[in-house]
C-alpha positions, -999 to +999 in steps of 0.1 A: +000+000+000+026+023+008+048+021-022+015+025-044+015+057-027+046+070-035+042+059-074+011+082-072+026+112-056+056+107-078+039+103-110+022+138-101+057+153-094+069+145-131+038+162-145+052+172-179+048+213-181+028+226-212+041+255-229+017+283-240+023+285-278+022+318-295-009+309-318-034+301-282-014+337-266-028+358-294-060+338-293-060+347-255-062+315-241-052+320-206-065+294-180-085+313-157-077+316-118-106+301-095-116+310-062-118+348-041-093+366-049-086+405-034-081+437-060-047+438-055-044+400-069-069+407-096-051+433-110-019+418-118-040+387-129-059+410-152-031+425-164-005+395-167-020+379-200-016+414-219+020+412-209+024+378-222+013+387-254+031+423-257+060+399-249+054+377-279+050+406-298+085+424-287+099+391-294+084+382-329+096+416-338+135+410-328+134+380-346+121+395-378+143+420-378+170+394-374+154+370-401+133+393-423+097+381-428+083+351-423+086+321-448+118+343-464+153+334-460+172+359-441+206+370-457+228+364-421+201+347-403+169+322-406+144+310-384+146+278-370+117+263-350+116+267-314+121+254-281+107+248-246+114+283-222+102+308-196+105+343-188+100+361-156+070+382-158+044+392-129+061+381-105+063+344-115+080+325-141+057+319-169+062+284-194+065+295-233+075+281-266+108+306-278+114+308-317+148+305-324+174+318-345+203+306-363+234+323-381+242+314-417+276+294-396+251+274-382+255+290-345+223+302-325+216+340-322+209+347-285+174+366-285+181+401-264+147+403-257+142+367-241+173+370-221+163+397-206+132+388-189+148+356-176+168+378-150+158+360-116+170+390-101+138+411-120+118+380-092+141+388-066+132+426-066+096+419-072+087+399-045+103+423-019+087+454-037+055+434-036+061+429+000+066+460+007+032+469-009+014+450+018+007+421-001+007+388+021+031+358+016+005+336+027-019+349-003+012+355-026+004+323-046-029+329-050-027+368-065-013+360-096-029+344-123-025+307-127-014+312-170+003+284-188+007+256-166+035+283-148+059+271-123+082+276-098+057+301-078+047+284-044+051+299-010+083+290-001+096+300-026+083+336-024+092+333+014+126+325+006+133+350-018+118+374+007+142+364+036+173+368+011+155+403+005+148+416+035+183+399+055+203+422+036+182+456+050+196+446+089+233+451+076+223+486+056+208+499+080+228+491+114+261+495+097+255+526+073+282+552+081+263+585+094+288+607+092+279+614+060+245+625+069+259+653+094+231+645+120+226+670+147+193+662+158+183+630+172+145+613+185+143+584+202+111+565+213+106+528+222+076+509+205+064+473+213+055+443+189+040+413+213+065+398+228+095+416+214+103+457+222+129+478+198+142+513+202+144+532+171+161+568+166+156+589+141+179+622+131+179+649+109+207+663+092+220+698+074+202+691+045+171+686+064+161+650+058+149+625+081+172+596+082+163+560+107+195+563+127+194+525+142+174+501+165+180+486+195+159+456+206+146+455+240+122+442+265+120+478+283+129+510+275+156+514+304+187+533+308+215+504+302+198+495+260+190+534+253+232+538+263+243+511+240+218+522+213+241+559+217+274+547+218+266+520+188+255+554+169+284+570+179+307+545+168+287+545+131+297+588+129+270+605+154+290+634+169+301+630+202+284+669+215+263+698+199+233+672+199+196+680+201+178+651+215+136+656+212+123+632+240+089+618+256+103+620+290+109+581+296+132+578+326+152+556+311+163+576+281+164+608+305+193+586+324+209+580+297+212+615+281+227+623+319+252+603+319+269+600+283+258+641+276+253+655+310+222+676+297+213+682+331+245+706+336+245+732+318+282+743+320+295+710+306+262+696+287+278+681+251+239+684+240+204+699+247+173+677+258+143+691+247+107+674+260+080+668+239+050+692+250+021+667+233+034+641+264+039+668+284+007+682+285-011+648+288+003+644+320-005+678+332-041+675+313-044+646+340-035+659+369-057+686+361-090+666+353-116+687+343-099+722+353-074+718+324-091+743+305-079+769+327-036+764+320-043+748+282-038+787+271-010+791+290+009+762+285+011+760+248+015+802+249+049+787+266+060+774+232+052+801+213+062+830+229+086+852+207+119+847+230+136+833+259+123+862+279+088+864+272+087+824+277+101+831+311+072+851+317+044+830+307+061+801+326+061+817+358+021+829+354+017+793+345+031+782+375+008+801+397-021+788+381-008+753+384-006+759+422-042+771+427-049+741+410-028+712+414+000+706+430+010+673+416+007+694+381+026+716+393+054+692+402+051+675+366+056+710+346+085+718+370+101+685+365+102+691+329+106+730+327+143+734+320+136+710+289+105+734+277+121+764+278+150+754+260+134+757+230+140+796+234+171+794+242+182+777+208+164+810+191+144+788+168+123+798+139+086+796+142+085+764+120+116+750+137+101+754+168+071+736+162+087+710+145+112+703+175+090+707+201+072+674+199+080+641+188+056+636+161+087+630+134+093+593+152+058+586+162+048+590+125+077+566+117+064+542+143+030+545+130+039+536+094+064+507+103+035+492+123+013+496+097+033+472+078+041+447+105+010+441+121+002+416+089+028+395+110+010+374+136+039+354+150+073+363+150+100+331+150+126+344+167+147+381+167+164+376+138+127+376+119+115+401+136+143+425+127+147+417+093+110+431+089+115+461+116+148+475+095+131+468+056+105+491+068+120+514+084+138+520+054+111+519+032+091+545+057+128+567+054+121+568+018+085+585+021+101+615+046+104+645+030+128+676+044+117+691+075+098+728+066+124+755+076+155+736+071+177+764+059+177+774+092+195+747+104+231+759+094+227+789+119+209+765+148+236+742+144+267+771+150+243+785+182+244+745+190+276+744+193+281+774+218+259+761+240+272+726+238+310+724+230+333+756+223+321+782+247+348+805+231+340+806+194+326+838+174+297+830+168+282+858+151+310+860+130+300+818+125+267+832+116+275+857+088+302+837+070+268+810+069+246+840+055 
């Protein structure tokens, strides 16, 4: 019984493939692909018998021009039957009959036009594109039609090229050099995926792109991963001082930045910590309850006053509202005051300002790269989970655009300096050889 068995499923293993010929392409008979399907799939199953036969068609004509018309005998070169092939189209190897062509020396004429679509590395960039388009691996097979007995497109195989894909993303984007990118501003947040927790920094440079710095996986944001997440960035070309770092206020991270920057002293700080007023204010908001109408005005008046003085105004009238009202609010602004106000002590421009006091840059980059991995329901172990976590953060790095008012940044970065590593430079001098 058992070796009957085997027979059988090896007799369906040696299926013979049949070849679309060109005369049932141009008639378009294309088997059809049964079962739901999404729009995504349909499309490229709509669209994948056309191609065959524009295929055919660019072929045809190379030969013709090689061979002349036919049932004519070429001058260099003649037609001579064809043979057994397949191309890589749609995403999945498709089983054709190729003319073929032979020289008047009796050699065969390789057809441009046929070697070209049989680059695997056309599949190789297809399926990760694909991926990256939110199409499923587990419905991969299934999306694209099912034409001349094709082959070669199971799973696996998708899931294979995918892993060759995406392994390579870890290495670009945890050993890039960043010195190139001249990053001066950095935001770090932590994000969780079930069981597994990654922090991810993002900077911006001179030119005013965003960049993904690095990630760091974790089970908690704490002070001892956020540390070797720095000095890994440091090693890759962050500067050692004259950093901005745009924070939630997460103790850990806050540790951190006091021990490698000393952002808490503000004689020998090597960067600037500025706090995020979105989280800020949420914690406030909650102290408050339903008297946080009465410091919402003031609080975000903080941020945009016109200087360091006027802020220093509006923060102390702030603070005697939060006193009437809440002492435990009171002790959350003052906690994070020095790291509000700094703002105006950086002299930014009104579109700076509001782009550097919150971290909405990195929570819109967690937003998209969960977006994308949320179609993973189980993750095998860390190395699968950050293959997918750096392919799409790179992809999201390729949708940022430069941040509005970055030719500011030359001057922020020279007044970044002063107040962060040479104490004694000219800077207004600094400032007019930038102007």
């Amino acid at each position: 019984m058992k070796n009957t068995v085997l027979k059988s499923v090896k007799k369906i293993n040696r299926k013979k493939l049949k070849h679309a010929k060109k005369s049932d392409i141009i008639e378009n008979k294309f088997e059809n692909l049964e079962g739901p399907i999404d729009t995504q799939h349909l499309l490229i199953s709509t669209l994948l018998p056309p191609a065959v036969k524009a295929f055919m068609a660019e072929l045809e004509g190379e030969v013709e021009k090689l061979c002349g018309s036919r049932y004519k005998h070429g001058k260099t070169n003649h037609r001579w039957g064809s043979q057994n092939g397949s191309i890589v189209l749609g995403n999945q190897n498709v089983a054709l009959e190729v003319p073929r062509v032979r020289a008047k020396d009796g050699n065969e004429v390789k057809l441009r036009t046929y070697q070209d679509f049989q680059d695997q590395r056309l599949f190789d960039q297809a399926v990760f594109t694909e991926g990256i388009k939110k199409v499923s691996q587990r419905d991969y097979e299934k999306g694209v039609s099912q034409i001349a007995n094709s082959f070669g497109f199971k799973k696996s195989s998708v899931s294979k090229k995918w892993i060759k894909a995406t392994a390579k993303k870890i290495d670009e984007l945890q050993k890039r050099s960043l010195k190139e990118m001249d990053i001066r501003a950095v935001f770090i947040d932590g994000k969780r995926y079930a069981k597994h927790g990654v922090i991810i920094a993002l900077g911006v440079g001179s030119s005013g792109m965003k960049n993904v710095l690095g990630i760091y996986q974790t089970d908690t944001e704490n002070s001892r991963s956020c540390l070797n997440l720095l000095n890994d960035l440091e090693k890759r070309g962050l500067p050692e001082s004259g950093l901005i770092f745009v924070v939630d206020g997460g103790s850990g991270l806050n540790k951190a930045l006091s021990e490698k920057y000393l952002v808490d002293d503000k004689k020998q700080r090597r960067a600037i910590r500025i706090r995020c007023y979105v989280h800020k204010w949420r914690n406030i908001e909650k102290a408050l309850g339903a008297e946080s109408h009465k410091a919402l005005g003031l609080f975000w008046a903080l941020r945009d006053a016109k200087d360091l003085t006027e802020a220093k105004v509006v923060s102390d009238r702030l603070e005697s509202v939060l006193r009437d009202l809440n002492l435990s609010a009171l002790t959350s602004y003052l906690e994070a005051k020095e790291d509000l106000l700094v703002i105006h002590e950086l002299k930014l421009s009104k579109k700076l300002k509001t782009f550097f006091s919150t971290t909405n840059p990195i929570e819109s980059l967690n937003y998209l790269i969960e977006e994308d991995m949320r179609r993973v329901k189980r993750w095998k172990d860390s190395e699968h989970f950050q293959r997918w976590c750096a392919t799409f953060c790179l992809a999201a790095e390729k949708r940022m655009r430069k941040i509005h008012g970055y030719q500011a940044l030359p001057g922020l970065w020279i007044l970044l300096r002063k107040l962060t590593e040479q104490n004694d430079i000219d800077i207004n001098q600094e400032i007019n050889e930038v102007a």
